[in-house]
DSSP file (Angstrom, degrees, kcal/mol; ACC not computed):
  #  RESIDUE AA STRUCTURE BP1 BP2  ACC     N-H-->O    O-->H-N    N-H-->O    O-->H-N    TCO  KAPPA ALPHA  PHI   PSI    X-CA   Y-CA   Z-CA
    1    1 A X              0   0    0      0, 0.0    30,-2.1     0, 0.0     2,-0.3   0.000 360.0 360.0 360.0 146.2 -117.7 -182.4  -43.8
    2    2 A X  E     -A   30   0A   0     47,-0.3    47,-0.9    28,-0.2     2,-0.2  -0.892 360.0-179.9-122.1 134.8 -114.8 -182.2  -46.5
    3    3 A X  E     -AB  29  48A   0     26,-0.7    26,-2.0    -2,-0.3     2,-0.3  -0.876  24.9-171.0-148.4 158.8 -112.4 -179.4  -45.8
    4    4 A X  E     - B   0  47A   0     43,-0.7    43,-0.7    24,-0.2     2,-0.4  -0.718  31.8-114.4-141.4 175.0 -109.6 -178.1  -47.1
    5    5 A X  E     - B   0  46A   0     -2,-0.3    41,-0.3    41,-0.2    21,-0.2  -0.996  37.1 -99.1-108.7 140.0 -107.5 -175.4  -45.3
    6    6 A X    >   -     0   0    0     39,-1.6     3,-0.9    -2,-0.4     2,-0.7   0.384  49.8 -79.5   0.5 143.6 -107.1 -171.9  -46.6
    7    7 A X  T 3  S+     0   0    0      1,-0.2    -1,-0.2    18,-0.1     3,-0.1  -0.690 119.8   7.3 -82.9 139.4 -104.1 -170.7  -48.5
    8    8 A X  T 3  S+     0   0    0     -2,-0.7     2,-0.4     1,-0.4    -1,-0.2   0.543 109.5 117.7  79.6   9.1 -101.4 -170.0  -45.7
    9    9 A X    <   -     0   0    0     -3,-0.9    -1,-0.4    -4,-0.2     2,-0.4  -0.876  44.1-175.7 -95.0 144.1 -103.4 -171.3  -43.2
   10   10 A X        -     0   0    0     -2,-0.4     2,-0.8    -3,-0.1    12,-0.2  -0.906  10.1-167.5-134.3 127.3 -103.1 -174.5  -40.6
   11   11 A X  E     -C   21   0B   0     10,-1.2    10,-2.5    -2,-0.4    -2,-0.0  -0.868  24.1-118.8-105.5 104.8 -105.7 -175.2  -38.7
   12   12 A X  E     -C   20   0B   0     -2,-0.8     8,-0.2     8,-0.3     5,-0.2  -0.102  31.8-104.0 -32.2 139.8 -105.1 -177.6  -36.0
   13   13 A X        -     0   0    0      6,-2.4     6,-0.1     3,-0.6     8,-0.1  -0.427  33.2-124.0 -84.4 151.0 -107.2 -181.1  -35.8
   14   14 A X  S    S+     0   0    0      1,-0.1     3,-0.2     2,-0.1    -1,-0.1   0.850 108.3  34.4 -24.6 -78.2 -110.0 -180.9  -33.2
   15   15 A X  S    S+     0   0    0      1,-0.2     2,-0.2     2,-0.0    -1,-0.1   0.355 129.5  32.9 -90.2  -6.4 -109.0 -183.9  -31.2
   16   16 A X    >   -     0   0    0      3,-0.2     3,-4.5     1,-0.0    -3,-0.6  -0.661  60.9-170.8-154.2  93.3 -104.7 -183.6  -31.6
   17   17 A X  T 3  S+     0   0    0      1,-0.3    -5,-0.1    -2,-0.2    -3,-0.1   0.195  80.7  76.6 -85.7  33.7 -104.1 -179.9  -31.8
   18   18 A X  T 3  S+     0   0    0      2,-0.1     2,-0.5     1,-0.0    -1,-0.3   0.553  88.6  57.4-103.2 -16.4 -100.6 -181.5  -32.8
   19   19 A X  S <  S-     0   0    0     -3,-4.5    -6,-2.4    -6,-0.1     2,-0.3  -0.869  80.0-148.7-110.9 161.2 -101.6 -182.4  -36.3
   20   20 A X  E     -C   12   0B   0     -2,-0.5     2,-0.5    -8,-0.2    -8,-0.3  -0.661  20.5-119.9-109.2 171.9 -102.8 -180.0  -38.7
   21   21 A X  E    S+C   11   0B   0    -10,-2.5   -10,-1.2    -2,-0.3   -17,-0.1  -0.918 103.5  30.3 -99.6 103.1 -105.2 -179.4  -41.6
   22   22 A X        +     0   0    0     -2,-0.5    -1,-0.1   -12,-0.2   -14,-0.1   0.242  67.8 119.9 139.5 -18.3 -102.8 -178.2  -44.4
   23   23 A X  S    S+     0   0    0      2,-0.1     2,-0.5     1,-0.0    -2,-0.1   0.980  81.8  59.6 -35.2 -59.4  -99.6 -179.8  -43.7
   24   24 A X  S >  S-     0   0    0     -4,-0.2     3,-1.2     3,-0.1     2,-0.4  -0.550  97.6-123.9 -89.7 148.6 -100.4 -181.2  -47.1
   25   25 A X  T 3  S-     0   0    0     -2,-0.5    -2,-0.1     1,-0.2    -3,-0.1  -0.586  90.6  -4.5 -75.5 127.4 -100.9 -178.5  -49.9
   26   26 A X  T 3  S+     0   0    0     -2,-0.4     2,-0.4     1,-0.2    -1,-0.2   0.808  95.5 138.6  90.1  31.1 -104.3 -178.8  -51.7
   27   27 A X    <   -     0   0    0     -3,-1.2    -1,-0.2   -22,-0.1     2,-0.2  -0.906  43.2-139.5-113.0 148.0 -105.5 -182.3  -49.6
   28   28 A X        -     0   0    0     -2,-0.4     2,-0.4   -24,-0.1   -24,-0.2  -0.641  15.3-143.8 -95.7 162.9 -109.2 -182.5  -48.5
   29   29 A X  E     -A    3   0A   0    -26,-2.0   -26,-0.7    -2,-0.2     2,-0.3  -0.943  12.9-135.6-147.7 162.9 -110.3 -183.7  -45.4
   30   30 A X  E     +A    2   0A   0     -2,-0.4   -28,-0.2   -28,-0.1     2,-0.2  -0.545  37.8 159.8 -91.2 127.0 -112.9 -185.5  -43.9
   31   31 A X        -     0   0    0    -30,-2.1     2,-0.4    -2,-0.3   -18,-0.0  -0.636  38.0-105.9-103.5 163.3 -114.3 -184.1  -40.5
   32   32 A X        -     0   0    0     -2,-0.2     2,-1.4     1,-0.0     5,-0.3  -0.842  41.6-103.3 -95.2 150.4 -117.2 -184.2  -38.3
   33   33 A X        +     0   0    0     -2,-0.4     2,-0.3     4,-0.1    -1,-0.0  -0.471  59.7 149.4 -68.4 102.4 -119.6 -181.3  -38.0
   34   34 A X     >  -     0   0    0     -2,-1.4     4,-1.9     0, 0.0     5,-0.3  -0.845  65.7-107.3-120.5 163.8 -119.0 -179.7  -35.2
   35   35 A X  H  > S+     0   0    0     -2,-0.3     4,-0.9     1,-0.2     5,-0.1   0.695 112.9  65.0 -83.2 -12.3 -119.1 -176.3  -33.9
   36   36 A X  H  > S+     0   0    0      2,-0.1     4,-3.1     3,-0.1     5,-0.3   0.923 110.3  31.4 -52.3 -63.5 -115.2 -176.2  -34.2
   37   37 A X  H  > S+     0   0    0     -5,-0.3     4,-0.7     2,-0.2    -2,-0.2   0.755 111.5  59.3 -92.9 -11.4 -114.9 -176.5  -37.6
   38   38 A X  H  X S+     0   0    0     -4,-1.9     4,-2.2     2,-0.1     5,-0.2   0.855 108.2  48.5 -76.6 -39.0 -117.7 -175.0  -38.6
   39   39 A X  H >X S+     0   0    0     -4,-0.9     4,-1.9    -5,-0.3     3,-1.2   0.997 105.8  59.0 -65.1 -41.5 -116.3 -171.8  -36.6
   40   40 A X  H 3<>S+     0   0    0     -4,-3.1     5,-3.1     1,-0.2     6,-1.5   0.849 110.9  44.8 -32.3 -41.3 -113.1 -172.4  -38.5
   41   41 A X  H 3<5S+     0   0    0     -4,-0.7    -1,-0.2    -5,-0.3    -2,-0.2   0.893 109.5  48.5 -57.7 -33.7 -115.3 -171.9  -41.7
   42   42 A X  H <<5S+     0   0    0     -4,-2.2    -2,-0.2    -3,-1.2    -1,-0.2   0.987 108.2  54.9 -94.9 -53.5 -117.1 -169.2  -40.9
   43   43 A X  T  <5S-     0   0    0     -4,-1.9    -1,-0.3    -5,-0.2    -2,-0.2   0.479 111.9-120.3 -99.2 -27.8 -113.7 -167.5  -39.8
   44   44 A X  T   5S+     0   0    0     -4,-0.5    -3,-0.2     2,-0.2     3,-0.1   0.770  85.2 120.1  87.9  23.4 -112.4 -168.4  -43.7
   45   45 A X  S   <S+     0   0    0     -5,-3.1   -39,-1.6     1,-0.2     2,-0.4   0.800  81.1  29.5 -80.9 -47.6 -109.4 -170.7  -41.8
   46   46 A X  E    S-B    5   0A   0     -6,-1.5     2,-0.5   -41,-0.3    -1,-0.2  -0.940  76.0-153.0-125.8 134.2 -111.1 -173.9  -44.0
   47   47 A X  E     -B    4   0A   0    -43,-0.7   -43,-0.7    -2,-0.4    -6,-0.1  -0.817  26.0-100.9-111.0 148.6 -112.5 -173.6  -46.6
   48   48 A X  E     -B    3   0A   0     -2,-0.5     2,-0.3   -45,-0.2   -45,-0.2  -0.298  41.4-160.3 -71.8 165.5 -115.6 -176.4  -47.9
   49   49 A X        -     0   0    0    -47,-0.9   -47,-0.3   -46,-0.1    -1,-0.0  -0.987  26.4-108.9-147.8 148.0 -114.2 -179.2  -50.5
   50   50 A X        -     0   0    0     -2,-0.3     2,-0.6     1,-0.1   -47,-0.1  -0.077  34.9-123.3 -69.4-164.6 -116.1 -181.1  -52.8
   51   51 A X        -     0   0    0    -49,-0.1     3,-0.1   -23,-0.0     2,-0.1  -0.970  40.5-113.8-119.6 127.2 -116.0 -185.0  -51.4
   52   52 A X        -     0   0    0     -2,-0.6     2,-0.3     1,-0.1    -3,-0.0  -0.360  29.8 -96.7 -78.5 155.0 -114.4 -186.9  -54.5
   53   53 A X        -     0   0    0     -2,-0.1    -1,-0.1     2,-0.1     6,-0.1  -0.309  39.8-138.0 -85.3 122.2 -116.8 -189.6  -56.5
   54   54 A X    >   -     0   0    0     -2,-0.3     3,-1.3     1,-0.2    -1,-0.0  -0.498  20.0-113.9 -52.3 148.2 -115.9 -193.1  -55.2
   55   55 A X  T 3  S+     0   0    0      1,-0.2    -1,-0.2     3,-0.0    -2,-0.1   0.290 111.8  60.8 -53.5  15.8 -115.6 -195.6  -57.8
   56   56 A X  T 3  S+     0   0    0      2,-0.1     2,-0.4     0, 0.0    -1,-0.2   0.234  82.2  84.7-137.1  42.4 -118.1 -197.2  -56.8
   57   57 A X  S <  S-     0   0    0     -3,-1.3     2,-0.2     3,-0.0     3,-0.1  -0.977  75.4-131.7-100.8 117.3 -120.9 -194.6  -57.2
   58   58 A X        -     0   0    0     -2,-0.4     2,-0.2     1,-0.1    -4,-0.1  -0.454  30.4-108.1 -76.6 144.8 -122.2 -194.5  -60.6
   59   59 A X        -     0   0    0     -2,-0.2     2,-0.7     1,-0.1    -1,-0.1  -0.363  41.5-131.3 -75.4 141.0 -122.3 -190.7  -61.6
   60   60 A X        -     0   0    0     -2,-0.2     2,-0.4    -3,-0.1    -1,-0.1  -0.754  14.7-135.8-103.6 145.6 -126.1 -190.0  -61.6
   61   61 A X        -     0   0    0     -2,-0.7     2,-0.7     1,-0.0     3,-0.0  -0.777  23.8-102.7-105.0 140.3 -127.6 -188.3  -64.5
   62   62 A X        -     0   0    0     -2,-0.4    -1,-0.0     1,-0.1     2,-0.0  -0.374  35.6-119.6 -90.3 109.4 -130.1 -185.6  -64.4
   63   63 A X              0   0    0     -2,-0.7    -1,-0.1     1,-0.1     0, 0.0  -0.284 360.0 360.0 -54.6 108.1 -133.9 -186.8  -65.1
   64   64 A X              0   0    0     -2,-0.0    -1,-0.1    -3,-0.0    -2,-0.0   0.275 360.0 360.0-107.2 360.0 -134.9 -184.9  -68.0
């Protein structure tokens, strides 16, 4: 899951409730789905982010 945190929110990391999500302003990060961060979601704490296009994924074009 790609996450982002709220604005004015930090949501403490899962496994080191010493780092947060949000420290940096407007940075996504990648998480596993768990029922942690998914409550975070549902709670509006994190908010979903898209996952940015690697370069070395070709953009796919829609079959017309």
């Amino acid at each position: 899951m790609h996450v982002i945190a709220a604005p004015g929110q930090q949501v403490p990391m899962e496994g080191d409730p010493y780092q947060y999500i949000g420290d940096k302003l407007d940075e996504a990060v990648d998480v596993p789905d768990t029922s942690y961060y998914r409550r975070r979601l549902a709670a509006g704490e994190l908010l979903a982010a898209k996952k940015p296009r690697s370069a070395k994924q070709p953009a796919q074009e829609a079959a017309e």
